[in-house]
PyMOL Python script that loads the backbone (N, CA, C, O; Angstrom):
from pymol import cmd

cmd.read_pdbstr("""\
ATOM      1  N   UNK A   1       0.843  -1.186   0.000  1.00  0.00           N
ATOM      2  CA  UNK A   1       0.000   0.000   0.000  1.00  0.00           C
ATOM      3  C   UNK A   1       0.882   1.240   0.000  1.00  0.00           C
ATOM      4  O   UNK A   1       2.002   1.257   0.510  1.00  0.00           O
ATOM      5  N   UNK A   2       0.133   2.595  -0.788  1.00  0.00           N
ATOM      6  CA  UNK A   2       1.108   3.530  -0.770  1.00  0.00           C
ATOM      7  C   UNK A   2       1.095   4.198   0.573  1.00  0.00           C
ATOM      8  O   UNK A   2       0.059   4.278   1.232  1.00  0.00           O
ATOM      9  N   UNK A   3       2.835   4.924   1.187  1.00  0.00           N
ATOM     10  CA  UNK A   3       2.702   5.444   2.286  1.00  0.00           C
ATOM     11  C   UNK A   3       2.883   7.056   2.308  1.00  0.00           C
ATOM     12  O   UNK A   3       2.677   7.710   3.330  1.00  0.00           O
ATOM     13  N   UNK A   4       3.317   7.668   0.995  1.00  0.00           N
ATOM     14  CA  UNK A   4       3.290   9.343   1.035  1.00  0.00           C
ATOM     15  C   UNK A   4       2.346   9.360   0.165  1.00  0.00           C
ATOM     16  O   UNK A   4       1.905   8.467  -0.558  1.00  0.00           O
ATOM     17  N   UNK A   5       2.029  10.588   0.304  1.00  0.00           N
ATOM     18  CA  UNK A   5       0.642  11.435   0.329  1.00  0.00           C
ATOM     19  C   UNK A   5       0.287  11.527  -1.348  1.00  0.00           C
ATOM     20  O   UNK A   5      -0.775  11.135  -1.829  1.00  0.00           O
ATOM     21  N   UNK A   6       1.110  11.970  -1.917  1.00  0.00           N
ATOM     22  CA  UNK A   6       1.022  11.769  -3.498  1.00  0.00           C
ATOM     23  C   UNK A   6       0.823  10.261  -3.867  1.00  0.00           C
ATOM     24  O   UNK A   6      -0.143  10.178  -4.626  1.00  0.00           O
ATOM     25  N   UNK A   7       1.315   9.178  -3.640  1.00  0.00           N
ATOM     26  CA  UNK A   7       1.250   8.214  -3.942  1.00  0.00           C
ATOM     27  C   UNK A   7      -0.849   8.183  -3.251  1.00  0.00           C
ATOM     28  O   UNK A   7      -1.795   8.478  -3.982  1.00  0.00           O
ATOM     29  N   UNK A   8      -0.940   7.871  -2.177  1.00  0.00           N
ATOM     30  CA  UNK A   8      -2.018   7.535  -1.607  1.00  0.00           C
ATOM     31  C   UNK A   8      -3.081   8.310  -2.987  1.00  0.00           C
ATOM     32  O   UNK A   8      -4.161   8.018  -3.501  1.00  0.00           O
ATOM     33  N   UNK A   9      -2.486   8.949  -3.096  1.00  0.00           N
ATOM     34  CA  UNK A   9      -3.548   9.942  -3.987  1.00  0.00           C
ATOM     35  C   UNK A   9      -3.527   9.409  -5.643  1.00  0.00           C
ATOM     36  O   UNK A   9      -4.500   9.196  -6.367  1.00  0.00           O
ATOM     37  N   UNK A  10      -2.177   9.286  -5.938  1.00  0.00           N
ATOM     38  CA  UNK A  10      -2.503   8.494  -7.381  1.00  0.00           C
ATOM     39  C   UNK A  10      -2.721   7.144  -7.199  1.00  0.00           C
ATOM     40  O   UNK A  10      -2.719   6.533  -8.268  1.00  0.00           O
ATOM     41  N   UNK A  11      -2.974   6.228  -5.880  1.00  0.00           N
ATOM     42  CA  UNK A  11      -3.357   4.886  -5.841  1.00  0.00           C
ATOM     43  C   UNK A  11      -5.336   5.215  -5.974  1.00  0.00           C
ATOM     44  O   UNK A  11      -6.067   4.235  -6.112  1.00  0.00           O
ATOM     45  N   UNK A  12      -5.751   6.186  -5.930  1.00  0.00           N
ATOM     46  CA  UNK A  12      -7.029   6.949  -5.761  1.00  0.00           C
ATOM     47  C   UNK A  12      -7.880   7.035  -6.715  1.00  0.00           C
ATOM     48  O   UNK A  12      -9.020   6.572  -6.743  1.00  0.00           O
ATOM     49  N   UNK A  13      -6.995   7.994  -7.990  1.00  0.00           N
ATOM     50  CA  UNK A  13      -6.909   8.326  -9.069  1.00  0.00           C
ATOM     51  C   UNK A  13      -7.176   7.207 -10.217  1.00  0.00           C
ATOM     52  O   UNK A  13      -7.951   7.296 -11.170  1.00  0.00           O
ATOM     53  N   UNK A  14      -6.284   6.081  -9.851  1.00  0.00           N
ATOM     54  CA  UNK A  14      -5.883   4.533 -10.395  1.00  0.00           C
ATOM     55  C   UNK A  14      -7.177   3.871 -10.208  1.00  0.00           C
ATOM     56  O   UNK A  14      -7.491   3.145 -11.151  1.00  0.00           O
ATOM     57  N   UNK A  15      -7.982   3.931  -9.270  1.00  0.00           N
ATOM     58  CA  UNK A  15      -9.490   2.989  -8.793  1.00  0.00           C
ATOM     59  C   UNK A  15      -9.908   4.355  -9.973  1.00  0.00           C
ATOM     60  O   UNK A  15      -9.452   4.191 -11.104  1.00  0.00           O
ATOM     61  N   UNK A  16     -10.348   5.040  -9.845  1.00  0.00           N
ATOM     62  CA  UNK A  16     -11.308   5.746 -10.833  1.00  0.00           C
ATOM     63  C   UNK A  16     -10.976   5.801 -12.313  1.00  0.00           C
ATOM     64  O   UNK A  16     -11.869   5.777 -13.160  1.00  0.00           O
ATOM     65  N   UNK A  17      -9.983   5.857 -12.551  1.00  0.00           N
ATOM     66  CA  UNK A  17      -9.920   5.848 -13.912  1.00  0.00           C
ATOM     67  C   UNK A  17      -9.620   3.990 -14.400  1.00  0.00           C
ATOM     68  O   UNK A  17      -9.523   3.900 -15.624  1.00  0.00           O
ATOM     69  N   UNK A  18      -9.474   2.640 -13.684  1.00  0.00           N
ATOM     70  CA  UNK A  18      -9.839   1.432 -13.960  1.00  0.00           C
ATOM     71  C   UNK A  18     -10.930   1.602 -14.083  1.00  0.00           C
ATOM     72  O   UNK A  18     -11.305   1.565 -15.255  1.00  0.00           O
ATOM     73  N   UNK A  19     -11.820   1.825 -13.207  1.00  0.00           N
ATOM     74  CA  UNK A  19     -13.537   1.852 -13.311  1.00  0.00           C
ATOM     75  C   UNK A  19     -14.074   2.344 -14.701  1.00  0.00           C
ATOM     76  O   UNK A  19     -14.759   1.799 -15.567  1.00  0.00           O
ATOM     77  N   UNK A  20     -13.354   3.894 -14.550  1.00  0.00           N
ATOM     78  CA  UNK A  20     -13.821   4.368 -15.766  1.00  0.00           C
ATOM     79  C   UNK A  20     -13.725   3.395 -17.503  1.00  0.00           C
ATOM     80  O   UNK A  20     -14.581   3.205 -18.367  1.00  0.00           O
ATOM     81  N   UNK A  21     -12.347   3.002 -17.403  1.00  0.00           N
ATOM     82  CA  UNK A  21     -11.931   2.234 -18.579  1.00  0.00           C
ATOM     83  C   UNK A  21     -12.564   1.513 -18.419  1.00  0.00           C
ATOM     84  O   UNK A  21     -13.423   1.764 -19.264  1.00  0.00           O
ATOM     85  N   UNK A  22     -13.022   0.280 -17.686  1.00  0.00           N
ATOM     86  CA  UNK A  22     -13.556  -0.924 -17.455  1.00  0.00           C
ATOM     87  C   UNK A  22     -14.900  -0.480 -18.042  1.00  0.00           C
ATOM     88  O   UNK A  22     -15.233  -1.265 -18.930  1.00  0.00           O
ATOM     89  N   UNK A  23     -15.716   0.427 -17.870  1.00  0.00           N
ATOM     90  CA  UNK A  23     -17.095   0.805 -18.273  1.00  0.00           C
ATOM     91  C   UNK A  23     -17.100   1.083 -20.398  1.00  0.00           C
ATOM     92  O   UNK A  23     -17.640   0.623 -21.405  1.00  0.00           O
ATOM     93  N   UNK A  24     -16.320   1.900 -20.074  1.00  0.00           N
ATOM     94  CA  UNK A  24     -15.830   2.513 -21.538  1.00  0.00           C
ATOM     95  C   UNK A  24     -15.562   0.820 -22.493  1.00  0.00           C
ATOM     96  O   UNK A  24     -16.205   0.609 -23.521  1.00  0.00           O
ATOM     97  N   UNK A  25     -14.664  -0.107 -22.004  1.00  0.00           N
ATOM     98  CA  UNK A  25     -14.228  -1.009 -22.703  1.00  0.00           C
ATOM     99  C   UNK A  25     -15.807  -2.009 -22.568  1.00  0.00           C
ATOM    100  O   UNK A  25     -16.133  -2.655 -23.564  1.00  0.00           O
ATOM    101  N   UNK A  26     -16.409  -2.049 -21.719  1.00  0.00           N
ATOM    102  CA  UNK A  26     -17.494  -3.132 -21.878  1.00  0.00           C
ATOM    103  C   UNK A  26     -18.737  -2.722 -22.923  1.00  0.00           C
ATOM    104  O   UNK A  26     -19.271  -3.354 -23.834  1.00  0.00           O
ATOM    105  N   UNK A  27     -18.911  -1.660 -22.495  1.00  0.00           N
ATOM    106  CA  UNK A  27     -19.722  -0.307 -23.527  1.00  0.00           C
ATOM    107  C   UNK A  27     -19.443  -0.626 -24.779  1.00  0.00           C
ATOM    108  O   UNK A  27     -20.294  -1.219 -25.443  1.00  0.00           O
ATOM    109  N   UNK A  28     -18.209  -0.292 -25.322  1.00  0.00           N
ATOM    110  CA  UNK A  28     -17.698  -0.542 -26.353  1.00  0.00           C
ATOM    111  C   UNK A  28     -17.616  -1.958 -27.179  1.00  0.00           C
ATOM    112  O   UNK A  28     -17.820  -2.052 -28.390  1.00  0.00           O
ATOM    113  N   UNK A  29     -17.216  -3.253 -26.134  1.00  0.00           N
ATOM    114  CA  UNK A  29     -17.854  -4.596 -26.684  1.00  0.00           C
ATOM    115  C   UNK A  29     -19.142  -4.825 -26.702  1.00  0.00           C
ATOM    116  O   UNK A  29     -19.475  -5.837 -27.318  1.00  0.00           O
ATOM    117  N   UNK A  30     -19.829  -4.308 -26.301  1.00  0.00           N
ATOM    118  CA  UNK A  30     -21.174  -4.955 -26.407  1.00  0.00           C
ATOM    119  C   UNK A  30     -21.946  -4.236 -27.556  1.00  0.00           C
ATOM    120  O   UNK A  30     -22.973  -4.624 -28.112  1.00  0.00           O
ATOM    121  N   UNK A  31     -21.225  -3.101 -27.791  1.00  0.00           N
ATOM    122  CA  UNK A  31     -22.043  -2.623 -29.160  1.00  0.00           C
ATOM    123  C   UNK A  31     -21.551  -3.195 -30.576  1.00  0.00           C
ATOM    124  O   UNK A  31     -22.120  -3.016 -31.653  1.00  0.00           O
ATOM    125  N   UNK A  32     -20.252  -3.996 -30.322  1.00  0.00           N
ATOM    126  CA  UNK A  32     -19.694  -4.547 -31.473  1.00  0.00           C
ATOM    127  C   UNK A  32     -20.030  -6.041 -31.504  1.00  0.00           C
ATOM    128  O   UNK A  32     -19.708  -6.839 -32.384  1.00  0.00           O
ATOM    129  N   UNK A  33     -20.651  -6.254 -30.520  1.00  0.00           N
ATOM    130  CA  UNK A  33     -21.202  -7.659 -30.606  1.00  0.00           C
ATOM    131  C   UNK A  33     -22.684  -7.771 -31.437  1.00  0.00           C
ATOM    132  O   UNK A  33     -23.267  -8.696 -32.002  1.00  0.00           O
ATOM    133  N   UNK A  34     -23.000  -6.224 -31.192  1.00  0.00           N
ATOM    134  CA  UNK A  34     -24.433  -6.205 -31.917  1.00  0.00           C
ATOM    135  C   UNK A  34     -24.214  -6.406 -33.545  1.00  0.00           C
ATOM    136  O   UNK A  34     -24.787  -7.037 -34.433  1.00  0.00           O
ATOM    137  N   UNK A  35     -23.138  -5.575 -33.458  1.00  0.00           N
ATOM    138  CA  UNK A  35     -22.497  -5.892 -34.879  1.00  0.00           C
ATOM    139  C   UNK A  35     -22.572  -7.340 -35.661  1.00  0.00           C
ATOM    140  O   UNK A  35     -23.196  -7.689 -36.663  1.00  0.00           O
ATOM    141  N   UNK A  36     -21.620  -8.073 -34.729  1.00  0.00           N
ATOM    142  CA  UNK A  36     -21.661  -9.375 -34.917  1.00  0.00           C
ATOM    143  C   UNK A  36     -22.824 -10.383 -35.117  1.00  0.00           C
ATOM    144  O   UNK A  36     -23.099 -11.190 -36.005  1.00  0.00           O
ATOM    145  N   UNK A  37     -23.266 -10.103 -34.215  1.00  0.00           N
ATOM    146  CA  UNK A  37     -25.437 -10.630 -34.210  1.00  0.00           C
ATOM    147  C   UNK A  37     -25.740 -10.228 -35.577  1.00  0.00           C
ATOM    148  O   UNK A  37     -26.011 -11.158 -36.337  1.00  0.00           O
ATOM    149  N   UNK A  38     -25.754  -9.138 -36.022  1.00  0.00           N
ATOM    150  CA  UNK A  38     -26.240  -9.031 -37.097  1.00  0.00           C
ATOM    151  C   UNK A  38     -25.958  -9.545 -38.580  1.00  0.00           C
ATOM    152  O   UNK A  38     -26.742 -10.084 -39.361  1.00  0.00           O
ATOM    153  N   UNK A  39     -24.665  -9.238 -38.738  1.00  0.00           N
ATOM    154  CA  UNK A  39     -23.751 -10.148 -39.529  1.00  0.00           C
ATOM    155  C   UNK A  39     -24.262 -11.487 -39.291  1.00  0.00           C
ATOM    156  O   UNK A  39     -25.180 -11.699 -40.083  1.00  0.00           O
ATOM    157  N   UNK A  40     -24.092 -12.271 -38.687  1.00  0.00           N
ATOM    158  CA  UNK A  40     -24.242 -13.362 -38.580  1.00  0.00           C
ATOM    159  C   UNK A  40     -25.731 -13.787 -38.877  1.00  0.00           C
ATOM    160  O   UNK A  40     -25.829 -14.718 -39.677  1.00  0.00           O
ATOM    161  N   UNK A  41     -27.011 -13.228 -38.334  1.00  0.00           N
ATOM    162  CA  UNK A  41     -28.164 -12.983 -39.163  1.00  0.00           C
ATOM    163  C   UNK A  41     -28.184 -13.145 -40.264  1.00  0.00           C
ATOM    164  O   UNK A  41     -28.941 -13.986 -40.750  1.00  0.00           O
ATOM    165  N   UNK A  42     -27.263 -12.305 -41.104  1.00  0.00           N
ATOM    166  CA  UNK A  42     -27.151 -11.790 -42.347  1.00  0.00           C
ATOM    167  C   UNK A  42     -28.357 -10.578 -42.612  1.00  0.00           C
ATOM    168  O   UNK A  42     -28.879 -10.367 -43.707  1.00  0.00           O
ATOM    169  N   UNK A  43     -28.618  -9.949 -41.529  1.00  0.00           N
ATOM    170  CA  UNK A  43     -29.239  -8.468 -41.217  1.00  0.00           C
ATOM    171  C   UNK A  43     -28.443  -7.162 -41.837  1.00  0.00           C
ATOM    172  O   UNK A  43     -27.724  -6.520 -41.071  1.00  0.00           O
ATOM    173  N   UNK A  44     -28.600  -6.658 -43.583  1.00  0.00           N
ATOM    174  CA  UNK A  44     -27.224  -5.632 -43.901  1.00  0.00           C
ATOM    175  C   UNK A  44     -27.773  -4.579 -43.199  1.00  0.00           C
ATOM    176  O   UNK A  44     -26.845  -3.954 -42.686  1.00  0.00           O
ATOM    177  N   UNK A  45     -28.992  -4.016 -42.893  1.00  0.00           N
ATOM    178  CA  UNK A  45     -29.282  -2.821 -42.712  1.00  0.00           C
ATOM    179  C   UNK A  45     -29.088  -2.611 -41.041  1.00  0.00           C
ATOM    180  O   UNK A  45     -28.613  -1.683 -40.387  1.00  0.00           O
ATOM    181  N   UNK A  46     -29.674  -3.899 -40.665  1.00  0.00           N
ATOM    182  CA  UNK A  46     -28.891  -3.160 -38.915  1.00  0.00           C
ATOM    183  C   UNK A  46     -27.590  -3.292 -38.947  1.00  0.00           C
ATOM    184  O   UNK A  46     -26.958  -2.263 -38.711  1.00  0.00           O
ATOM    185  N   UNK A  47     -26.995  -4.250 -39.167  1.00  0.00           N
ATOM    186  CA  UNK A  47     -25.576  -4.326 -39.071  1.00  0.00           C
ATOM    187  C   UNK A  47     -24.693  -2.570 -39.271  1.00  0.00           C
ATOM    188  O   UNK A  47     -23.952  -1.814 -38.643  1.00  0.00           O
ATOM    189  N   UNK A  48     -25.413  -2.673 -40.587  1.00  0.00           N
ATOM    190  CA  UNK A  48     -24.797  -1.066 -40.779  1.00  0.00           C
ATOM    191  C   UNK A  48     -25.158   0.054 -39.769  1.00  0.00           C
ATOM    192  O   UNK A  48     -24.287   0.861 -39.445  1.00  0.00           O
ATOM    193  N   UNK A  49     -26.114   0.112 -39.382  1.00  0.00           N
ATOM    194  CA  UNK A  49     -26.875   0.683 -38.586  1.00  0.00           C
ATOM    195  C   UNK A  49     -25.998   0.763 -36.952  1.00  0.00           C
ATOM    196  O   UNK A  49     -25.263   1.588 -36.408  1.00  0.00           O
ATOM    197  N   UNK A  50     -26.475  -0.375 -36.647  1.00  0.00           N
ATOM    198  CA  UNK A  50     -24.974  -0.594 -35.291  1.00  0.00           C
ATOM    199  C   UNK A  50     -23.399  -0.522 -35.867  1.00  0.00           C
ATOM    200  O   UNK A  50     -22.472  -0.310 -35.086  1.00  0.00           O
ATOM    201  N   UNK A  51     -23.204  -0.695 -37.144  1.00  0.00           N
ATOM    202  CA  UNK A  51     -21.363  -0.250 -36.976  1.00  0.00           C
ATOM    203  C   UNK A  51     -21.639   1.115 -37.072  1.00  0.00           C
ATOM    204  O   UNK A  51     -21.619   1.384 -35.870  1.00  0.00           O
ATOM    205  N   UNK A  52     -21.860   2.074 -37.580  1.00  0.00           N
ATOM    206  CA  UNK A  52     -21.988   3.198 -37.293  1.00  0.00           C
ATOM    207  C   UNK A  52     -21.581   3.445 -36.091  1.00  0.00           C
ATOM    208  O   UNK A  52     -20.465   3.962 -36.036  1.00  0.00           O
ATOM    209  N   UNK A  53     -22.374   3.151 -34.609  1.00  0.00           N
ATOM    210  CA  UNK A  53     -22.584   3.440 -33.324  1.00  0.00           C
ATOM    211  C   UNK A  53     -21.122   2.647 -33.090  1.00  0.00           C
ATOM    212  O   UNK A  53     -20.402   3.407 -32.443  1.00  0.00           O
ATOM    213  N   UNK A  54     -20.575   1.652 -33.325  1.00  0.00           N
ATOM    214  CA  UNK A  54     -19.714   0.749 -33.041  1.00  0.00           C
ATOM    215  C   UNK A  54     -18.518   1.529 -33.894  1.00  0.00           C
ATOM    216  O   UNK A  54     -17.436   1.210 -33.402  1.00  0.00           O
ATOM    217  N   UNK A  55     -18.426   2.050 -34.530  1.00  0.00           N
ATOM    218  CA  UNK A  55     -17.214   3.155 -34.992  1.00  0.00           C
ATOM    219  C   UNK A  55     -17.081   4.391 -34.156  1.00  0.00           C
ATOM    220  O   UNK A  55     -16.096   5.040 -33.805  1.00  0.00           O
ATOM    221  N   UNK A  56     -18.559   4.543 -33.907  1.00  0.00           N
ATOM    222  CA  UNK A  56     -18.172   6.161 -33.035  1.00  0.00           C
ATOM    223  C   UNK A  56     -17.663   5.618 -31.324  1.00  0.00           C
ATOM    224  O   UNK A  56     -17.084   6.221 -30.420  1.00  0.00           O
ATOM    225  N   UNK A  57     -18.125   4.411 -31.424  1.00  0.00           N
ATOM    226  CA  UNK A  57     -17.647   3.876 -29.741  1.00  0.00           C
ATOM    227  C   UNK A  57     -16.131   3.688 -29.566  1.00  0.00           C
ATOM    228  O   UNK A  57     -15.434   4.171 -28.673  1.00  0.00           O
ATOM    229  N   UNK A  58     -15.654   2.698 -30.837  1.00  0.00           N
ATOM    230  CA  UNK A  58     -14.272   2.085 -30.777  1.00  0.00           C
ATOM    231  C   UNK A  58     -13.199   3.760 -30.678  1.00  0.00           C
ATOM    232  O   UNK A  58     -12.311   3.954 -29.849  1.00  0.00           O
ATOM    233  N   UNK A  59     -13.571   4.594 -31.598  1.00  0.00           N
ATOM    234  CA  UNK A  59     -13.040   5.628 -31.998  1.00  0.00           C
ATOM    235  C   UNK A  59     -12.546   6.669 -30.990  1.00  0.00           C
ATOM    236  O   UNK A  59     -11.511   7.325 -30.867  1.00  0.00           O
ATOM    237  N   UNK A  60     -13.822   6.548 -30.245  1.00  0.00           N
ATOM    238  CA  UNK A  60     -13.480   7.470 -29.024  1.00  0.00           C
ATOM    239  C   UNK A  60     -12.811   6.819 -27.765  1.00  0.00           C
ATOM    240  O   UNK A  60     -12.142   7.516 -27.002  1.00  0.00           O
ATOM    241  N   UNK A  61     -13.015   5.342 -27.533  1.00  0.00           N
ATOM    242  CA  UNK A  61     -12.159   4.561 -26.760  1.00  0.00           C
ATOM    243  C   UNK A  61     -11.066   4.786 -27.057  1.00  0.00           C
ATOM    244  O   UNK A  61     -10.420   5.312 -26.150  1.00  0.00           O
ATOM    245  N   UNK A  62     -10.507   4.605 -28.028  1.00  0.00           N
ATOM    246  CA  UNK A  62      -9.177   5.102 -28.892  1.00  0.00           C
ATOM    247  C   UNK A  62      -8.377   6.254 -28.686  1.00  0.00           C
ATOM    248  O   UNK A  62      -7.161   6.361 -28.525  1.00  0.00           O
ATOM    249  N   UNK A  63      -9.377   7.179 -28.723  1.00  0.00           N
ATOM    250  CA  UNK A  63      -8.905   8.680 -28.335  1.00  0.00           C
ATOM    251  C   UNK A  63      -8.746   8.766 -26.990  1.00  0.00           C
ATOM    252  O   UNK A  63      -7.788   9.401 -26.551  1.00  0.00           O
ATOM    253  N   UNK A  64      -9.765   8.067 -26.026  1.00  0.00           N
ATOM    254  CA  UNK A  64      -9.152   8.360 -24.436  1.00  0.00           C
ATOM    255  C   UNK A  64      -8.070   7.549 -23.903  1.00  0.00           C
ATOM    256  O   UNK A  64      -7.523   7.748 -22.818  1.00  0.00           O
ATOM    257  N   UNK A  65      -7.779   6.576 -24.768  1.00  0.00           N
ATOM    258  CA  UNK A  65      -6.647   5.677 -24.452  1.00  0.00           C
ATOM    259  C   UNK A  65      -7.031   4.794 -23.640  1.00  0.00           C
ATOM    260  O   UNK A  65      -6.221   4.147 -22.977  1.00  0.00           O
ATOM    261  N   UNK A  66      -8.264   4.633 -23.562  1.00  0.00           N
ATOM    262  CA  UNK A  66      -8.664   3.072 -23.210  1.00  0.00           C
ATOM    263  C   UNK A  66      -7.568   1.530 -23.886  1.00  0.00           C
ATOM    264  O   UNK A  66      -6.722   0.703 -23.543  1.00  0.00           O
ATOM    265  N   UNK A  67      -8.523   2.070 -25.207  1.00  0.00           N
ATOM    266  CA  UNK A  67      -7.615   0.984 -26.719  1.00  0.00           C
ATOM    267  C   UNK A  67      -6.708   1.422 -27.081  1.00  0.00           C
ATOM    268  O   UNK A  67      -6.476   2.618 -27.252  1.00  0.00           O
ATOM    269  N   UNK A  68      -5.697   0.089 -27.352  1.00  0.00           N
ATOM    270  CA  UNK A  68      -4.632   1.398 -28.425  1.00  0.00           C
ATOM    271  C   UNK A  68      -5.102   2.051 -29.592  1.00  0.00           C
ATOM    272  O   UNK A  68      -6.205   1.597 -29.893  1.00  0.00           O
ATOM    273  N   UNK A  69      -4.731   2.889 -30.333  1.00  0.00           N
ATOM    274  CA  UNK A  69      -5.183   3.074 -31.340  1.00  0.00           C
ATOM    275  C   UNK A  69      -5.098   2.109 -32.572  1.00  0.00           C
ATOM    276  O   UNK A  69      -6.140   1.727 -33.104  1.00  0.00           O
ATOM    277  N   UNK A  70      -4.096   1.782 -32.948  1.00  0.00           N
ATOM    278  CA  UNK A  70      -3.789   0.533 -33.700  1.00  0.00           C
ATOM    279  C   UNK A  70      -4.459  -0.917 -33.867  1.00  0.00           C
ATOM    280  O   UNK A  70      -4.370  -1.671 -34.836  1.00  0.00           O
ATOM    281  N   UNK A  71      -5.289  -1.143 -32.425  1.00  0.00           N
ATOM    282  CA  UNK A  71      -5.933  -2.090 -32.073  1.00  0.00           C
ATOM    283  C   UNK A  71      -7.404  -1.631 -32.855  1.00  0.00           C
ATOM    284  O   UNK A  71      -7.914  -2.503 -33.558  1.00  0.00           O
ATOM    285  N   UNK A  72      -7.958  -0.577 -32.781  1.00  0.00           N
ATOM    286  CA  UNK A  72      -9.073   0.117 -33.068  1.00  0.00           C
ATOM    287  C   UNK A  72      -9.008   0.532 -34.530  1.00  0.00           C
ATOM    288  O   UNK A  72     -10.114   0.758 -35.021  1.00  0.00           O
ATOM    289  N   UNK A  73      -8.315   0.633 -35.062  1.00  0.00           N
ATOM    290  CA  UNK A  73      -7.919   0.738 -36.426  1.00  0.00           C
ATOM    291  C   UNK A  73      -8.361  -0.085 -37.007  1.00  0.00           C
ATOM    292  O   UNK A  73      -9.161  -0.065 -37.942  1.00  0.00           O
ATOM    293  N   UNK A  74      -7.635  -1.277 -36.250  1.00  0.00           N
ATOM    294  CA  UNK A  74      -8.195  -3.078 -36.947  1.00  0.00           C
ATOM    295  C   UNK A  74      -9.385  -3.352 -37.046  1.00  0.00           C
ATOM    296  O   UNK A  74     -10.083  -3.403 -38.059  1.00  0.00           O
ATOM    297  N   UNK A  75      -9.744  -3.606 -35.574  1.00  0.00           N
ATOM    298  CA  UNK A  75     -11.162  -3.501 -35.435  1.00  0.00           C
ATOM    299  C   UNK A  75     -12.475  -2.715 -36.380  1.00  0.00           C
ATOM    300  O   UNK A  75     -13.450  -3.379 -36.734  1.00  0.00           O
ATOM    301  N   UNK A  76     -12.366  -1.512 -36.656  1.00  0.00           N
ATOM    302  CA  UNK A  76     -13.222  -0.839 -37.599  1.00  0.00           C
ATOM    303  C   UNK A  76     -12.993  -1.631 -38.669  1.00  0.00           C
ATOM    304  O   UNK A  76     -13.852  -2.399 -39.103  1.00  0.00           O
ATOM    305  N   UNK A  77     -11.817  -1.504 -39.176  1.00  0.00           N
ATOM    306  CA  UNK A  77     -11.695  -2.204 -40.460  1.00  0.00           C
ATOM    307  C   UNK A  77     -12.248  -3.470 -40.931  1.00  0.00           C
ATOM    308  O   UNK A  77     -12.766  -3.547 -42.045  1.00  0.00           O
ATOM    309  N   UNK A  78     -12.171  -4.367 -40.219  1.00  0.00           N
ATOM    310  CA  UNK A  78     -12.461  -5.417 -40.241  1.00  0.00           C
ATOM    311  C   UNK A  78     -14.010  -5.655 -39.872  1.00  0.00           C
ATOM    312  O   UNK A  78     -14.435  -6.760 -40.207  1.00  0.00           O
ATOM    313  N   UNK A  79     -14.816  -4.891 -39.308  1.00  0.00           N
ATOM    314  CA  UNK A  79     -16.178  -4.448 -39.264  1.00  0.00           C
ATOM    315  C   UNK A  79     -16.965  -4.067 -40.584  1.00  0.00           C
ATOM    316  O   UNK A  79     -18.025  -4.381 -41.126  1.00  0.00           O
ATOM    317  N   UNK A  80     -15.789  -3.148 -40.838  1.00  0.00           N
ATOM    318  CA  UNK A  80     -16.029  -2.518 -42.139  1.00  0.00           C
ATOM    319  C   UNK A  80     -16.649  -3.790 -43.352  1.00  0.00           C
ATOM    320  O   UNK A  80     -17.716  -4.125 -43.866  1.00  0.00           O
ATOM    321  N   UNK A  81     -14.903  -4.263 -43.377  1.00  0.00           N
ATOM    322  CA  UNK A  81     -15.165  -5.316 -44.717  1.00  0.00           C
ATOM    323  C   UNK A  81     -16.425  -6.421 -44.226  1.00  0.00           C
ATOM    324  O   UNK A  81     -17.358  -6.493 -45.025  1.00  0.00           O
ATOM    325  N   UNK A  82     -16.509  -7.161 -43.158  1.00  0.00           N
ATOM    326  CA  UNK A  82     -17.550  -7.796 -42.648  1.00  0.00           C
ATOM    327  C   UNK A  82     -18.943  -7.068 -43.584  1.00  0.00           C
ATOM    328  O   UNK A  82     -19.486  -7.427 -44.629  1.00  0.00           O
ATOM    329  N   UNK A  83     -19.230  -5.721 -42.506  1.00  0.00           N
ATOM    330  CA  UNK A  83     -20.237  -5.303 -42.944  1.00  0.00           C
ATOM    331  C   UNK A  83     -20.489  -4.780 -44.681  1.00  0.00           C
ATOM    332  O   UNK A  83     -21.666  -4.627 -45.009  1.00  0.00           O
ATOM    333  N   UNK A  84     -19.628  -4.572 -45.528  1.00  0.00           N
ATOM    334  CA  UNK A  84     -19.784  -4.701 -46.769  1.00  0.00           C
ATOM    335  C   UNK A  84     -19.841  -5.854 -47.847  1.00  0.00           C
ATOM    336  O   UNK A  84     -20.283  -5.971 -48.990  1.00  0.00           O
ATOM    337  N   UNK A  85     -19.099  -6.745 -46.823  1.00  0.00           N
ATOM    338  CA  UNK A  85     -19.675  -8.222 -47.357  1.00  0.00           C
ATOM    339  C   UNK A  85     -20.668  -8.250 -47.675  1.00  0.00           C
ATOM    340  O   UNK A  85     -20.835  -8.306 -48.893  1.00  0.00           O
ATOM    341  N   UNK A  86     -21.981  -8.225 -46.716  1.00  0.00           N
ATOM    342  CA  UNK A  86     -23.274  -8.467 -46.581  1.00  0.00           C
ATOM    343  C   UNK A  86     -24.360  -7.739 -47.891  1.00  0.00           C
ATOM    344  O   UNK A  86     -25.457  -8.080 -48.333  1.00  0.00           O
ATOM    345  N   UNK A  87     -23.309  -6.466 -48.245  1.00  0.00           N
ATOM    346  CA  UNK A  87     -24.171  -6.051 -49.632  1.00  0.00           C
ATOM    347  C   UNK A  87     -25.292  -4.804 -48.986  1.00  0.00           C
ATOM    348  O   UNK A  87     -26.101  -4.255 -49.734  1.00  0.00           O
TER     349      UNK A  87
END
""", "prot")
cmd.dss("prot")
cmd.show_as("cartoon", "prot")
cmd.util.cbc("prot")
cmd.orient("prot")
């Protein structure tokens, strides 16, 4: 456990911003799973419909540094071609 005062305080900091990520990253899978549901349906119009929402999710995870960016890159992409498969 931390014993000076700065430390105690970024061990603090560390619980709130895990929480935060932890919310942000589950948020973020579960809207790309909708993705997946749909695809797998073979549903083109929701599918498209949820990657939309599932680009603006991954994207901004990305930007707060939840995800790496590089990781999120993939991810869209590969959403992408998925979802243009479908026609």
């Amino acid at each position: 456990m931390a014993n000076h005062k700065s430390a105690k305080k970024r061990a603090r900091q560390d619980l709130v911003r895990r929480a935060r990520n932890r919310d942000v990253t589950t948020r973020t899978r579960s809207i790309v799973k909708r993705v997946h549901d749909a695809i797998e349906r073979g549903d083109a119009t929701e599918a498209r419909e949820h990657f939309g929402t599932a680009e603006r999710a991954l994207r901004k995870a990305g930007s707060k540094g939840v995800m790496p960016q590089a990781r999120v890159d993939r991810s869209v992409s590969r959403l992408a071609r998925a979802v243009h498969k479908l026609g």
